[in-house]
N, C-alpha and C positions, 0 to 999 in steps of 0.2 A: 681154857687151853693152857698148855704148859708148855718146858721145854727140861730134857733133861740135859746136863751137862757131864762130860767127863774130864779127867786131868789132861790139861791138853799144854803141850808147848808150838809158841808160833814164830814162823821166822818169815822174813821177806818184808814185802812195803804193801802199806795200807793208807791210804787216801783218808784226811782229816775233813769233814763235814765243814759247809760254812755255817756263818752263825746267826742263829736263830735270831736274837736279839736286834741285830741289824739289820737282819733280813725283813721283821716286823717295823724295824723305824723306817726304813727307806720305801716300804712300800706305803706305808700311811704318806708319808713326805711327798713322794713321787703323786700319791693321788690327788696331795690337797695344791702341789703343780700342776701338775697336766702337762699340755702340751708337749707331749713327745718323749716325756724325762723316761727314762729306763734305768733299771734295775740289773746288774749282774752280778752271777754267779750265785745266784739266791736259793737258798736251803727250799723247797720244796715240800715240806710234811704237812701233816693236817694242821699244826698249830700257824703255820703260816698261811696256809690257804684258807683257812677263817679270816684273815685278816684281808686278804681278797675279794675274801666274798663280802664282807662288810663294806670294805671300800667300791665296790658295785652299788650295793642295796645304798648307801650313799649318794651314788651317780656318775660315780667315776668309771669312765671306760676302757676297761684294762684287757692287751693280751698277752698269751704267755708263750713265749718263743724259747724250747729248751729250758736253760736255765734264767732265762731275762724274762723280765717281768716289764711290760713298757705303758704306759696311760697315755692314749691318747686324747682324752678331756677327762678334766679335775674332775673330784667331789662335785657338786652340786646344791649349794646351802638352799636352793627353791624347793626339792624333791622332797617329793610325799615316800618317806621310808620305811618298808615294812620289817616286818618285827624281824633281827639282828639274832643269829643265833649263834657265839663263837666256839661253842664244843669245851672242850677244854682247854681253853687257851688263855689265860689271866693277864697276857699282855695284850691280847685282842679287846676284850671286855674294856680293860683298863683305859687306854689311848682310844678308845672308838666311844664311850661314853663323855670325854671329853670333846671329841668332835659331837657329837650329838646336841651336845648342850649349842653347839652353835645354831642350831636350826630351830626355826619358829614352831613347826608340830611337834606333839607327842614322840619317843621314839623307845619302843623298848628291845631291851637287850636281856639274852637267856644265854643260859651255857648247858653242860649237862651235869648230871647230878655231882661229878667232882667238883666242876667250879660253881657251881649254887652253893657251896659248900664255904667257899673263899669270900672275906671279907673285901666289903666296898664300901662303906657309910663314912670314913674320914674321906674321901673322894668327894661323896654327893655332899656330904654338908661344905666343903671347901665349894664349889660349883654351886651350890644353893645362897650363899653368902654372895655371891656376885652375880646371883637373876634367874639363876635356871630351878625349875619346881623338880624336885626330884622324891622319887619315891621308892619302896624298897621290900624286900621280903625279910625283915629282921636285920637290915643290915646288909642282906645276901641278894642274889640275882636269884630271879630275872628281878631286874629295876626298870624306873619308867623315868624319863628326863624329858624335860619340855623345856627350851630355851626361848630367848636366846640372849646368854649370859652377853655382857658390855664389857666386863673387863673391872679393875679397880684392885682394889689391896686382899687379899687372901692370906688365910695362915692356912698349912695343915701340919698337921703330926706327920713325925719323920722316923717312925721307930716301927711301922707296919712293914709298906711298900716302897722303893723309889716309882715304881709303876705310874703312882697317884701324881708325882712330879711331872714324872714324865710325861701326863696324860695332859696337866696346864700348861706345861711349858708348848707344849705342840698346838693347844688351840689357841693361843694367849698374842700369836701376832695376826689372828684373824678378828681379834676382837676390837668395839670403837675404841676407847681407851688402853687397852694392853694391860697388863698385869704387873704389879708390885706382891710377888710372892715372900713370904716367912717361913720359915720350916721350922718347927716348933722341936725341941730334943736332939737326942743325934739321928743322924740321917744312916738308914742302914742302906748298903748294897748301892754304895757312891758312886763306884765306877759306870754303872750303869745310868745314871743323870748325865756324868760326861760322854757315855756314848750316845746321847740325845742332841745332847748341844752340839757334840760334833757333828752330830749327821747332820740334826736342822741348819747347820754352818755351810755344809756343800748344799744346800737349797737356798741360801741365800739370805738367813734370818740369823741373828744376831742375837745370843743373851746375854747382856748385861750382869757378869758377879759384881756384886755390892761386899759380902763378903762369903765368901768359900761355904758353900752346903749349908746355906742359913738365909742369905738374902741376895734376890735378884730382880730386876726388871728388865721387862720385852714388851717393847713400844712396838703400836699396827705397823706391822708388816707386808708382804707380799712372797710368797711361797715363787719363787724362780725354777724353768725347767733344768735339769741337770741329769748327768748320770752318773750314777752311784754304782762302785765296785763291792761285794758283802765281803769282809774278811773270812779266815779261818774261823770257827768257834773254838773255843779254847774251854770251857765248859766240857763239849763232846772230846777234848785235845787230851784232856786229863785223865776222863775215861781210859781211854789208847794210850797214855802212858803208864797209870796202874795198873793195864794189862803187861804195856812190856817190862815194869818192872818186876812182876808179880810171875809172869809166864815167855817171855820173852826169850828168842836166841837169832841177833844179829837182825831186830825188827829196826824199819825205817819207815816212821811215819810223814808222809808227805806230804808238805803245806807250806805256804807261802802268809808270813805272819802278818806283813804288814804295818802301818804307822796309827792306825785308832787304837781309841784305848779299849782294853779287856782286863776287869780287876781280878779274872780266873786265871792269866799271866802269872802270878804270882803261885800258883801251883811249881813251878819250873824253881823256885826258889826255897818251894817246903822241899821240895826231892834232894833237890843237892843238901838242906839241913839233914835230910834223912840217910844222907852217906850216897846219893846217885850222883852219879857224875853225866849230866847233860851237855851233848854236844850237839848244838844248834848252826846248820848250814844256810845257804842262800833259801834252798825249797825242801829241805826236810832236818826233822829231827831223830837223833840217837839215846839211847841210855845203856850205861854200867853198872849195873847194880850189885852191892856188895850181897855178902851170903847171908846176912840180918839189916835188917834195915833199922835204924838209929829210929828211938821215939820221939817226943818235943809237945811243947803249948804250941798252940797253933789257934791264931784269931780270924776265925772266918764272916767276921763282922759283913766285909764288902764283898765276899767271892760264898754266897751261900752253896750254889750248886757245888763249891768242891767238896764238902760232905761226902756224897757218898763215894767217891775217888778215894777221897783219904782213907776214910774210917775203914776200907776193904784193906789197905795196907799194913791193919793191925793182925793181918794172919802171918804175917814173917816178918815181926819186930824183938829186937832186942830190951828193948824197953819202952816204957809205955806213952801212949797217943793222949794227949786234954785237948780234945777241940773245944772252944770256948765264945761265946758273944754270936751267936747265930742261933737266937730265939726264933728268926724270924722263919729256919726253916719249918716251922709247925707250921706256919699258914702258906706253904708250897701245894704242888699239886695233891700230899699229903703230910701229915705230921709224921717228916723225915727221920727225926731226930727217935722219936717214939720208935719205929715201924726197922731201925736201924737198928737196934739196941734189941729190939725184939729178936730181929730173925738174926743178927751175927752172932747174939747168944747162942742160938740154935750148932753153929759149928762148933761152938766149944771155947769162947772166946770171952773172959769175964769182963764183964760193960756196966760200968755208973751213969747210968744213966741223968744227967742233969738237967734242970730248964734250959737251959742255953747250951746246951752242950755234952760232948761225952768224955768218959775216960775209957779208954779199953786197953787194958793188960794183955803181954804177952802171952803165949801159950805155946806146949809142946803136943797139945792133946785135939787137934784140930782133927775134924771130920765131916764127913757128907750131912747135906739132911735138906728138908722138903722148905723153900723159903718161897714166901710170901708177898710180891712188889706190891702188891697193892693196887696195880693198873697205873704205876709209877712209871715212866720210861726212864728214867735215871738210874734208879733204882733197880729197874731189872737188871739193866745193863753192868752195874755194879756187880751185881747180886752172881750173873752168870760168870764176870771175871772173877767173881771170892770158886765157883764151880771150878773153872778152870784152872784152879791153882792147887783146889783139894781135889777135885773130884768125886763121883757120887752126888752131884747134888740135884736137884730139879728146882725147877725158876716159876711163876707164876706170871701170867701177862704179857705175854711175848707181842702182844700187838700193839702195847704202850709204846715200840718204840717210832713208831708212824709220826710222835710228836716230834723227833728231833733227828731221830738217824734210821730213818725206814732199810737200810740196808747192811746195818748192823750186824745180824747174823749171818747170815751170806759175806758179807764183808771177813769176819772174822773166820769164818771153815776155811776161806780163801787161805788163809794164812795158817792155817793148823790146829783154829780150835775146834772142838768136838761137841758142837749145842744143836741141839735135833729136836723139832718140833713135836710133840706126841699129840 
């Protein structure tokens, strides 16, 4: 299935997605509580509903009211767990594997052929170092873990996932001892460990920094019922701004930002580098954008998903884009960096393609042409706002975006753009 697009310009307000990311910690969190804790305003897509269905097959008794997501009994570390399918969902896998290792059976865990594809073996050997028998396809899912880990000193390497963090840090106050974690190199995609800590913070668990993304301990615990609000995503927020700067007249994106951290915020800071002028209200945001857009370095170390936000904004630049330090987009739901460099060349757009990164040069000679997401939902969605700013183009995958903004297209005609399913 595909979608073609035309040049479309949009105006009016459009509603900003909550985030995904949160939406995944608070519902693991909320399960391994129980008692009554609830979940709102929670993003709903297939990527989150894996992590439901896991926290079920788990034992956790979960229903879903609108957008609230409520348990009324935890996990269950007694239950006999059948085999754990998360789809494509690398946060699901990641944090549900770490609970697993808590339980005395066997438990395995599959994805589909995107994420069998996605590295997990710095995980299992960090988890296998503290008790749990873990087993693997090359490294890849589906994997089989038998616990049940105790707790004690762990390293892993910090230069794959923060996922793998996040996945100890979440079983690590259920365990007898708790965890003295290391994190070996530099830690990519940091703000996302702090959106862990934060959340586990409103359930009532404590992590201990020793020092800043290298060393921590989290003494046993107990998971407290709470209810947890999902912010804006600011990942999906980015998107909807390179669309209004890119095709935009007089858009107001509407969202309420909130106090957690999100290290994709910092999008709001490459724009104004790039000559926009962002006007942020109590429940929505604006943008100005000049008739070129300014180029810049840009280190997308800790905010990988802004990729393909940015890199679409190299169709009306002045001068040229170096994203830089975001190797780690390669082992996303695809090898972003590659698959980017591929298909924006296609519009006419010269791209240096780097390990860690791109350059892409200005251009006067931009045009239509047939691109390829890869079954990416980031990526589409990208892909269809580079569409609607040239026009002529056609998008591949249109069903990728179930992962994160199932209402994306519909979303976006609302407002004037032109993407039509063929």
């Amino acid at each position: 299935m595909s979608c073609k697009v035309e040049k479309s310009k949009i105006s009016g307000e459009i509603v900003c997605p909550s985030n995904k990311s949160y939406s995944h910690r608070a519902i693991f969190l909320s399960s391994l509580a129980g008692n009554n804790s609830k979940v709102n305003n929670v993003l709903l897509s297939s990527d989150t509903l894996a992590t439901i269905e896991a926290c079920k097959k788990f034992g956790a008794e979960i229903e879903i009211n609108d957008s609230s997501v409520i348990v009324k009994n935890p996990i269950n570390l007694g239950t006999n767990v059948p085999e754990i399918n998360t789809e494509n969902s690398g946060t699901t896998i990641r944090i549900a594997s770490g609970i697993a290792s808590l339980f005395s059976n066997e438990i395995i865990l599959t994805g589909d052929e995107s994420l069998q594809k996605r590295p997990m073996q710095p995980l299992l050997d960090a988890l296998s170092s503290i008790g749990a028998q873990c087993s693997s396809t090359d490294g890849k899912p589906p994997i089989t873990i038998k616990g049940k880990i105790k707790g004690g000193n762990v390293t892993i390497p910090g230069n794959f996932s923060s996922q793998f963090i996040s996945a100890l840090f979440i079983s690590a106050p259920l365990t007898e001892n708790g965890i003295n974690l290391t994190i070996e190199g530099n830690l990519v995609s940091k703000p996302y460990l702090d959106a862990t800590i934060a959340t586990m913070r409103r359930f009532g668990v404590t992590v201990q920094t020793l020092i800043p993304y290298k060393k921590y301990n989290i003494t046993p615990q107990i998971y407290k019922n709470s209810e947890f609000t999902v912010p804006i995503d600011f990942s999906s927020l980015a998107l909807l701004l390179s669309a209004a700067v890119l095709c935009g007249e007089k858009i107001k994106i509407k969202c309420e930002i909130g106090d957690l951290p999100q290290g994709d915020e910092v999008f709001i800071d490459i724009l104004e580098q790039m000559g926009v002028t962002v006007t942020i209200n109590e429940k929505e945001i604006e943008v100005n954008s000049p008739e070129k857009l300014k180029g810049g370095k840009f280190d997308l170390s800790n905010s990988p998903d802004l990729l393909p936000p940015l890199a679409i904004l190299a169709l009306n630049i002045s001068s040229p884009i170096e994203i830089f330090n975001v190797k780690h987009a390669r082992l996303k739901e695809t090898d972003r960096i590659a698959i980017i460099s591929r298909e924006i060349s296609k519009l006419g757009i010269k791209v240096d393609e780097k390990e860690d990164g791109l350059i892409l040069e200005p251009t006067e000679n931009i045009k239509g042409a047939k691109l390829n997401s890869e079954n990416d939902h980031r990526l589409f969605m990208a892909f269809c706002i580079a569409g609607m700013f040239i026009g002529d183009c056609t998008v591949t995958d249109p069903e990728s975006i179930k992962v994160s903004f199932p209402e994306f297209i519909q979303e976006m005609n609302t407002i004037g753009a032109k993407i039509r399913i063929e």
